[in-house]
C-alpha positions as CSV (number, residue, x, y, z in Angstrom):
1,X,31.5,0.5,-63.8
2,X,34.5,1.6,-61.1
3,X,36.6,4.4,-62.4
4,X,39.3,5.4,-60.5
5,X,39.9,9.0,-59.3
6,X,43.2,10.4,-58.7
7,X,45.8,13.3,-59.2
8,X,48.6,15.6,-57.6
9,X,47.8,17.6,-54.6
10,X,45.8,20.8,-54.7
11,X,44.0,20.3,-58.1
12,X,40.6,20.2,-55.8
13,X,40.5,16.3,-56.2
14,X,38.6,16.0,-53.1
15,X,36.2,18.2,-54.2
16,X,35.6,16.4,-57.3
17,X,34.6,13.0,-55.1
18,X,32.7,14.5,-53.2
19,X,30.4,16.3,-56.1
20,X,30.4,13.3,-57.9
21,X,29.1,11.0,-55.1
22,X,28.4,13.0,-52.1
23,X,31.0,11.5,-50.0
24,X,33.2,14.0,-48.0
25,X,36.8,11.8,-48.2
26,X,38.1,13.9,-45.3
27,X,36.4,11.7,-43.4
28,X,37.9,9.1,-43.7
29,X,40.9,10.2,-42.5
30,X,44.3,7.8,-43.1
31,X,41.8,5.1,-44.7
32,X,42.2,6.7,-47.7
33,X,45.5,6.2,-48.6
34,X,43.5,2.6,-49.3
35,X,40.9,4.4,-51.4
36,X,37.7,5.5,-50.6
37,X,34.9,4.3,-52.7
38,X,31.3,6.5,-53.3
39,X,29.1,5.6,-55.6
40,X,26.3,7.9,-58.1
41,X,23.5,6.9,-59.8
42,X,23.5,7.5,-63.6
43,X,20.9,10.2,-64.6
44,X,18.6,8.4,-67.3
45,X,15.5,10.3,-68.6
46,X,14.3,7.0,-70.6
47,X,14.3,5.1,-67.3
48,X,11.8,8.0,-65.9
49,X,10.2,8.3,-68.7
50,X,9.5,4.5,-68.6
51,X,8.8,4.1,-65.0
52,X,6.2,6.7,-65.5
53,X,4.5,4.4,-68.2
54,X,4.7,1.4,-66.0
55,X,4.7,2.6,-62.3
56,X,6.8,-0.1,-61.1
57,X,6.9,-1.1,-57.6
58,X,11.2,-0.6,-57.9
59,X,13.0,1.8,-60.2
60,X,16.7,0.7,-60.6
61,X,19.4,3.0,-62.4
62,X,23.0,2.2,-63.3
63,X,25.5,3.4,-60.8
64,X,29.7,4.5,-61.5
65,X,31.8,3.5,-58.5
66,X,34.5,6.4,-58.0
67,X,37.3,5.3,-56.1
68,X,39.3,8.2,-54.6
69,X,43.0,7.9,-53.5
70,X,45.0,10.0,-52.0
71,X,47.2,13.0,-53.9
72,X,50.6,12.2,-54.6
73,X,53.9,14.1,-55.6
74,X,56.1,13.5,-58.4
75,X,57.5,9.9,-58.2
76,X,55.6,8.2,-56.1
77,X,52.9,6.4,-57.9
78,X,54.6,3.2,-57.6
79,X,54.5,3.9,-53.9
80,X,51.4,5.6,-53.0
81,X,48.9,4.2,-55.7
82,X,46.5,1.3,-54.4
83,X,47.4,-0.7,-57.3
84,X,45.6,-3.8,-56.2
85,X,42.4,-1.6,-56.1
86,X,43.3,0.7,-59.0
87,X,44.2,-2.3,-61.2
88,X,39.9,-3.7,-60.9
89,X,39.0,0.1,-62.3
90,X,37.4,-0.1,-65.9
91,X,39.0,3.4,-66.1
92,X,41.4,5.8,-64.7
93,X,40.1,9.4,-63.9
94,X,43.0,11.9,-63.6
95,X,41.8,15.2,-62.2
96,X,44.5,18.0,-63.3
97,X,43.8,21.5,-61.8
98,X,43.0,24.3,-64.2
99,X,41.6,26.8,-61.7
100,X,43.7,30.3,-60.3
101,X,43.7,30.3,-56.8
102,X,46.6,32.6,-55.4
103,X,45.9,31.6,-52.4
104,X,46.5,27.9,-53.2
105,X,49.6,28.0,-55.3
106,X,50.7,25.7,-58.0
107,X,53.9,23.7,-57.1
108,X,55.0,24.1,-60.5
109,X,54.3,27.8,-60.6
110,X,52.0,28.4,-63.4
111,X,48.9,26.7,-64.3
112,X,49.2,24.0,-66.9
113,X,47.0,21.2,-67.6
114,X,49.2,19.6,-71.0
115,X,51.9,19.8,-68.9
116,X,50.8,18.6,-65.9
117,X,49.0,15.6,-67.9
118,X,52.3,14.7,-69.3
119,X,53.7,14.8,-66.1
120,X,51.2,12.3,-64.4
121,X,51.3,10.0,-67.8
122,X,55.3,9.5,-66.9
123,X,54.6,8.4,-63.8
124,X,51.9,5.7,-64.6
125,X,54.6,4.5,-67.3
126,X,57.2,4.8,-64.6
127,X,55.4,2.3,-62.1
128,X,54.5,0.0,-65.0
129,X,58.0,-0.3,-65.8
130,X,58.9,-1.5,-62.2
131,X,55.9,-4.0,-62.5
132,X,57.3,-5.1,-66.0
133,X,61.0,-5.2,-64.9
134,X,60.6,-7.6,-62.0
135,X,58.0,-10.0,-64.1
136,X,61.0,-10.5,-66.6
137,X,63.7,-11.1,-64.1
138,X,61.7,-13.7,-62.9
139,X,60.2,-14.9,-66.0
140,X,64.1,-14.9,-67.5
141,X,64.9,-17.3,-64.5
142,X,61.7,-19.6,-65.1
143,X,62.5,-19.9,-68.5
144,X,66.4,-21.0,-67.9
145,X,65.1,-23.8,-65.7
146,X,61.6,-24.9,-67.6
147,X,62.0,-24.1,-71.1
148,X,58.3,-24.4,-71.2
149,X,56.9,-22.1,-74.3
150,X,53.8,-20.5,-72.4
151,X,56.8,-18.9,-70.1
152,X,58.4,-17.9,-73.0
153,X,55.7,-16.9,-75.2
154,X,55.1,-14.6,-72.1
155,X,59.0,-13.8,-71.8
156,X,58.7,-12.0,-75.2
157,X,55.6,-10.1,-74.8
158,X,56.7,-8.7,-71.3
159,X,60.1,-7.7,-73.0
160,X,58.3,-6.0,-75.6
161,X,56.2,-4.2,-73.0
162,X,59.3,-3.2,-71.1
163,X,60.8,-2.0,-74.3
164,X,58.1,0.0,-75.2
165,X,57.8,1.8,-71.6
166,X,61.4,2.6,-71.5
167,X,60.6,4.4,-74.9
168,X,57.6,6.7,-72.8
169,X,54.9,4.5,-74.3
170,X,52.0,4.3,-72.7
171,X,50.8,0.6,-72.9
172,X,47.1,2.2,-74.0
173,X,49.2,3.1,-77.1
174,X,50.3,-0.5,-77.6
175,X,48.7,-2.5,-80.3
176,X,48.2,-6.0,-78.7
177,X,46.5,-9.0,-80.3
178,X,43.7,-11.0,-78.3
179,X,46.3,-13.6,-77.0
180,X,48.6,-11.0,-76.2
181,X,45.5,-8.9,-74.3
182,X,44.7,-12.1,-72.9
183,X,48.1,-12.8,-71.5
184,X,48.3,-9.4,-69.7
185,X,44.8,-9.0,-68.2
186,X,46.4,-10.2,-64.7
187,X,48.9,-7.5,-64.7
188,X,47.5,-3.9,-62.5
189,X,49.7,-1.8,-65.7
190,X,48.0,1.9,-64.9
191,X,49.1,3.1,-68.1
192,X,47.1,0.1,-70.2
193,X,43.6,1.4,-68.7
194,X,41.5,3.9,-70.7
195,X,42.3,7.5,-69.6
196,X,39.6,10.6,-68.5
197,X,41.4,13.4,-68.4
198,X,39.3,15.5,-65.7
199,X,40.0,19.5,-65.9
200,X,39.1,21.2,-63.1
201,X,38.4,24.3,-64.4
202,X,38.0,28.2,-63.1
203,X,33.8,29.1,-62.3
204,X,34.2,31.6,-65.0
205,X,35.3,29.4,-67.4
206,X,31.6,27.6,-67.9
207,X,31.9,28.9,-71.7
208,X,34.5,27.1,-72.2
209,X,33.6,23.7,-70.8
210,X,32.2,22.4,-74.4
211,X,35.4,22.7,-75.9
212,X,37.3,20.1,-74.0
213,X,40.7,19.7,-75.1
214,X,41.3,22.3,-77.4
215,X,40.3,25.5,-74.5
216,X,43.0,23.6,-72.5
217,X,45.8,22.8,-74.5
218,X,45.1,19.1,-74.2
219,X,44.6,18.2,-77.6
220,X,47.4,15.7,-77.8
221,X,46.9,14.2,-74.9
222,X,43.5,13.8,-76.6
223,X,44.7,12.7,-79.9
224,X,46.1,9.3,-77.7
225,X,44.4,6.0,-78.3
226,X,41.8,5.3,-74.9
227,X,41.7,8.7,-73.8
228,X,39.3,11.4,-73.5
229,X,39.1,14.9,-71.8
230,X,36.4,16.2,-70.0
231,X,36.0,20.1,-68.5
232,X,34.0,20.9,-65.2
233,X,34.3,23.4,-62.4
234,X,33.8,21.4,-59.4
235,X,33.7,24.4,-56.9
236,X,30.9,26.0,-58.8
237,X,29.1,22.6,-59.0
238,X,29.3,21.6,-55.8
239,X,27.6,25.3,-54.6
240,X,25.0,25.1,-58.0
241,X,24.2,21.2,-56.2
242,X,22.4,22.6,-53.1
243,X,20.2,24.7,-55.0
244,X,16.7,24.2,-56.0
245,X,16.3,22.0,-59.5
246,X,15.1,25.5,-61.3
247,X,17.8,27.7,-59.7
248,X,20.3,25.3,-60.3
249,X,19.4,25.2,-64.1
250,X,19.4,29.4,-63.8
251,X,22.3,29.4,-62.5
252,X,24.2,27.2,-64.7
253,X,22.6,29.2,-67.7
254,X,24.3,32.7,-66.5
255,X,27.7,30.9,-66.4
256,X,27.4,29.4,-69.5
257,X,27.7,25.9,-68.5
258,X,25.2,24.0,-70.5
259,X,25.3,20.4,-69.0
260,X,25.6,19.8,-65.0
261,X,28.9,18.5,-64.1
262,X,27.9,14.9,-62.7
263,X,25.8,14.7,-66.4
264,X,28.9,15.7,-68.4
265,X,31.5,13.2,-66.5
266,X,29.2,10.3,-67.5
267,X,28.6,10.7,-70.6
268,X,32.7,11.3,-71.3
269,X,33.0,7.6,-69.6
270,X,30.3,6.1,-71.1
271,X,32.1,7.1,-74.7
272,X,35.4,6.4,-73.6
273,X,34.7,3.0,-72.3
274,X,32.4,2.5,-75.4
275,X,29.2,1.8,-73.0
276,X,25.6,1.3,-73.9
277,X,21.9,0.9,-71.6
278,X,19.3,-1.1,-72.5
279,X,16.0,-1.3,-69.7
280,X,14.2,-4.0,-68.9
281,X,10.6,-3.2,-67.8
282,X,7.3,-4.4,-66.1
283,X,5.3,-3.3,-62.9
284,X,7.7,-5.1,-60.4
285,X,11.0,-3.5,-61.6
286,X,11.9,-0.9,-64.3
287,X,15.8,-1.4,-65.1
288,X,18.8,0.3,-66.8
289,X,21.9,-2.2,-67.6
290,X,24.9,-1.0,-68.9
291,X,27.0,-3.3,-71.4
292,X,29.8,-2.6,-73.6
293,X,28.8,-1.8,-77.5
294,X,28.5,-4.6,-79.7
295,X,27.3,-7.1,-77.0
296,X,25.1,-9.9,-78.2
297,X,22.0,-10.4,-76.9
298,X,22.7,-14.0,-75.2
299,X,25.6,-11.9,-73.0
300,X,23.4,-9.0,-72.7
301,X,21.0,-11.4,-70.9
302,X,23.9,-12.6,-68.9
303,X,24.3,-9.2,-67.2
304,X,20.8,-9.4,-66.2
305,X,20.7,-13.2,-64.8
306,X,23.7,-16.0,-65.5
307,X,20.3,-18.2,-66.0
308,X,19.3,-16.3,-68.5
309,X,22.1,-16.3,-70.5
310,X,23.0,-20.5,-70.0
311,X,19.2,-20.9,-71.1
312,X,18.2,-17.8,-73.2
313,X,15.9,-19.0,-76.3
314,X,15.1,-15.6,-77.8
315,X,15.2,-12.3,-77.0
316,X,12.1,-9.6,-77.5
317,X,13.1,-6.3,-78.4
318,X,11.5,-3.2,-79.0
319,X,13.6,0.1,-79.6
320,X,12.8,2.7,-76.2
321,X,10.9,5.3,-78.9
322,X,8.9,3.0,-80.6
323,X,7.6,1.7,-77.0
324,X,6.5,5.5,-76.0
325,X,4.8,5.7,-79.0
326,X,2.9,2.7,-79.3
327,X,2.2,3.3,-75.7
328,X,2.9,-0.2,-74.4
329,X,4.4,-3.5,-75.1
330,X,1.0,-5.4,-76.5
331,X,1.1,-2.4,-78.9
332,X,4.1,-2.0,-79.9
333,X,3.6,-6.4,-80.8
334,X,0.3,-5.1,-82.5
335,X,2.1,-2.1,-84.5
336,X,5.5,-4.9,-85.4
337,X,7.5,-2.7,-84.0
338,X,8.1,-5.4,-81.1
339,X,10.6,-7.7,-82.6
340,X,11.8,-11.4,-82.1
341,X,15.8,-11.8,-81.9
342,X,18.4,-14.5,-81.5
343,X,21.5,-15.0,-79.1
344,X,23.8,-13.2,-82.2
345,X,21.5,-10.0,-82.2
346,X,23.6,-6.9,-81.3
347,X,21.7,-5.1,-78.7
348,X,21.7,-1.5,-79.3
349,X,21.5,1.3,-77.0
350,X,18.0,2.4,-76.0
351,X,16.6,-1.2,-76.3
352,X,13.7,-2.6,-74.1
353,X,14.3,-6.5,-73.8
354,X,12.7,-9.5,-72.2
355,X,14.5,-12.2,-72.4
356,X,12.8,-15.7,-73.1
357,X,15.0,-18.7,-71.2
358,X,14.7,-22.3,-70.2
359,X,16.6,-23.9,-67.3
């Protein structure tokens, strides 16, 4: 998973990479007008709990890539955003500033996250509509000397994209049918990608973290198709994160934030990108993989190994608590909770797999 993180200046951005991956993007100096990537490993109690039934020689979790570019002002995202990089992100992240700091003012005098969100949602339509604008000038042109339909199949959807971002339509508002998906999955259109809003939020405000949306006026902004708002304070995290495990955890209960900030940011990507784990497991390797929900089992096994999936015969499956329970997989086959499943079995989150293939 690659989410992209970015925002205006001064809404602590920087700080945000850096707590979520532990890469300082300072740096890096000019290199990240390119982006600067960092990756963090997902927390997974199962996959402990797993790896302390199996004591594997290798314990693998899922990683998020975060790829941090550079703040911008007002009108230039069409300019200043890597779209090239930005456009292979499963997600954006758009970190809007919810913090008082006098001595860091606002440039738009008070703090506002709605507004601000609005403000950065124009400017994603705003570059899509350059992208869209060119592709039809040049499709209109093909189409004149070609007449081939494929060109003009395409000739009407891109009009119909340029209409609706000249109405202030984000394209993640745009019902599209599989062809029509299909058709546009080459274009970098920031505004089609799924949306985290990212509050960075005041250290007292810990209480109000669980809310979301509605303790920051963001609850239209949340009511929008692929888009989800999430509430951390990244200054208070990033001092909480050099503390002892124990005096982190006391220390986040006398704020009032319930869940650390890395934790919390996951989980809100995971749901807005409709993500799953399952684990593989033995005494080599114990493994989380993440796949979208409603994969089948012969694609889940493709995640794992493309052999697996071009020869996968079946698929064992036992559900994470009914392994812990039965205490190990020759139990769990003894109890039938172990079960046998073919390549149209929907893997659900929580599963332990192996996969059974010939090649």
């Amino acid at each position: 998973m690659r989410i992209g993180l970015f925002g205006f200046p001064l809404t602590g951005k920087s700080t945000m990479f850096t707590l979520l991956t532990g890469v300082d993007p300072s740096a890096h100096g000019a290199a990240r007008r390119e982006g600067q990537i960092g990756v963090s490993k997902v927390p997974e109690p199962r996959l402990d709990r797993l790896a302390e039934m199996y004591k594997p020689k290798k314990v693998t979790p899922a990683t998020i890539e975060y790829l941090d570019v550079a703040g911008m002002e007002k009108g230039e995202a069409a300019k200043v955003l890597p779209l090239d990089q930005l456009r292979l992100a499963d997600a954006l992240a758009h970190v809007v500033r919810g913090f008082h700091d006098d001595a860091v003012p606002h440039g738009e005098g008070e703090i506002d996250p709605a507004r601000d969100s609005a403000t950065m949602e124009t400017e994603l339509i705003l570059a899509d509509h350059e992208i869209a604008e060119r592709r039809v000038e040049k499709l209109d042109a093909l189409v004149r000397k070609t007449n081939k339909d494929t060109e003009k199949q395409e000739l009407a959807l891109m009009r119909r994209v340029l209409g609706e971002l000249e109405r202030g339509v984000p394209l993640r508002n745009v019902e599209l049918d599989p062809r029509e998906r299909s058709m546009l999955r080459g274009y970098p259109f920031l505004s089609r990608k799924p949306l985290l809003v990212v509050v960075n939020a005041d250290e007292t405000d810990g209480p109000k973290l669980d809310e979301g949306a509605t303790a920051f006026g963001l609850e239209e902004m949340e009511r929008h198709p692929a888009t989800e708002v999430v509430a951390l304070s990244a200054k208070i995290e990033n001092e909480i994160a050099h503390l002892e495990a124990s005096d982190a955890a006391a220390f986040r209960s006398d704020l009032g934030i319930r869940e650390p900030a890395l934790e919390r940011m996951i989980r809100h990507s995971y749901h807005l990108l409709g993500y799953i784990s399952f684990f593989t497991v033995g005494e080599d390797e114990c493994r989380v993989w993440t796949i979208r929900a409603g994969t089948t089992a012969r694609a889940a096994a493709g995640t794992i190994h493309t052999d697996l999936e071009k020869g996968f015969i079946r698929m064992e499956v036992v559900a994470y608590e009914d392994l812990l329970e039965a205490g190990s997989w020759n139990a769990a086959r003894d109890r039938g909770t172990l079960r046998l499943e073919g390549k149209d079995y929907v893997v659900k989150d929580g599963d332990v797999v192996v996969v059974r293939f010939n090649v």
